[in-house]
C-alpha positions as CSV (number, residue, x, y, z in Angstrom):
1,X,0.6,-27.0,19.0
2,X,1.8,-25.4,15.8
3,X,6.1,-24.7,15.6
4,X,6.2,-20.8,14.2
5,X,9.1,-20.6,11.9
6,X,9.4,-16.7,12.2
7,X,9.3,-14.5,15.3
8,X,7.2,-11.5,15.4
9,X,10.5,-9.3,15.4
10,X,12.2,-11.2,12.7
11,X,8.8,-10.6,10.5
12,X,9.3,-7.1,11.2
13,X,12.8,-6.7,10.3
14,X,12.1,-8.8,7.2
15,X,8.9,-5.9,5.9
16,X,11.5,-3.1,6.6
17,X,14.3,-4.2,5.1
18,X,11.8,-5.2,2.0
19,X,10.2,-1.9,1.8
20,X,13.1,0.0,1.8
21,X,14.2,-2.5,-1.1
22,X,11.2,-1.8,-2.8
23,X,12.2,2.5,-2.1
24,X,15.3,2.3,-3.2
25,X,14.2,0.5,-6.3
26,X,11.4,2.7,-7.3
27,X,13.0,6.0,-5.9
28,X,13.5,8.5,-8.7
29,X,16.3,9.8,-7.2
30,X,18.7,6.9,-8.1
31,X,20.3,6.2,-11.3
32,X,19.0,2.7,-12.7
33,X,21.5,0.2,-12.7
34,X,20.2,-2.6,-14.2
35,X,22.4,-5.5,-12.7
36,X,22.4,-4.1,-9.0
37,X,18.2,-3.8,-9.7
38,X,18.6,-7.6,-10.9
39,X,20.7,-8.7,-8.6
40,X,17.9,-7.1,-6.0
41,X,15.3,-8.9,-7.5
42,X,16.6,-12.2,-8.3
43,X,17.6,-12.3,-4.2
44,X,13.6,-10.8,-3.6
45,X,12.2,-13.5,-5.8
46,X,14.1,-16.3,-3.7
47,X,13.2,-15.1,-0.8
48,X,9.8,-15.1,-2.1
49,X,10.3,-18.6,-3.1
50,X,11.3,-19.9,0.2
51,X,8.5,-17.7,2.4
52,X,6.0,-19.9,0.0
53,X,7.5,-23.0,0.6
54,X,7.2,-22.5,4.2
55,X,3.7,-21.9,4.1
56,X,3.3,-24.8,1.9
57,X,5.0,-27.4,4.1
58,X,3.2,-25.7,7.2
59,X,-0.3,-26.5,5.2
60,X,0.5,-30.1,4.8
61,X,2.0,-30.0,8.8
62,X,5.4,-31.2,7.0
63,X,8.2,-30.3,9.1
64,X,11.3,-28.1,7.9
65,X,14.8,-29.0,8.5
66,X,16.7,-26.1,7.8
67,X,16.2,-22.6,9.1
68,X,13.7,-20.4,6.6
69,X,13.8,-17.5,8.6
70,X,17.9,-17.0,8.2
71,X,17.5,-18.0,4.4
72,X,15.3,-15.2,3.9
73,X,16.9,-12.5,5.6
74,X,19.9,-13.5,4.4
75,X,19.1,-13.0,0.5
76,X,16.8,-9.7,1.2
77,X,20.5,-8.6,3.2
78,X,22.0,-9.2,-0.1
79,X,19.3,-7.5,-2.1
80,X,19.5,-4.7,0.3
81,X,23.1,-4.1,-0.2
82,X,22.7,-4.8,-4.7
83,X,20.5,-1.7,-4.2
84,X,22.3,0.5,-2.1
85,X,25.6,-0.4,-3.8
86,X,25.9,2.8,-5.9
87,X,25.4,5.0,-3.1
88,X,27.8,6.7,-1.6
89,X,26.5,9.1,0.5
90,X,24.6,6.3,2.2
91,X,27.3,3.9,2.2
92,X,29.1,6.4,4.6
93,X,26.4,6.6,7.1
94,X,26.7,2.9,7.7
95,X,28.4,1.7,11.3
């Protein structure tokens, strides 16, 4: 039987925090800052990196001995917060 190296509800978390990412970034409502918006996608783009190279090593049934899942949420946290750095208001309504 096949290991699954995400959860359903980790997958989940992972498309929301990603789509607000991709909101924030594309909302017209925000200033541009161009190093929090490459800061966001240099920590997208690794993340992206690392969801490939999962799916590659599960194609050639390789194993993977670190944890992909924490990796990625991890750098999509970090784009998340590059994003929502210059806000404020938002900033405020955090627990």
């Amino acid at each position: 039987m096949e290991r699954m190296m995400f959860d359903l509800q980790a997958l989940q978390e992972i498309r929301k925090k990603a789509d607000e990412i991709s909101y924030r970034c594309m909302s017209r409502n925000q200033p541009s800052d161009s190093k929090s918006l490459s800061v966001a996608l240099d920590q997208v783009c690794r993340a992206l990196a690392m969801f490939t190279e999962v799916e590659i090593q599960r194609m050639q049934h390789n194993s993977i001995p670190y944890d992909p899942q924490s990796y990625i949420k991890g750098r999509l946290g970090v784009a998340h917060r590059s994003v929502l750095h210059h806000s404020p208001k938002e900033d405020s309504n955090t627990a």
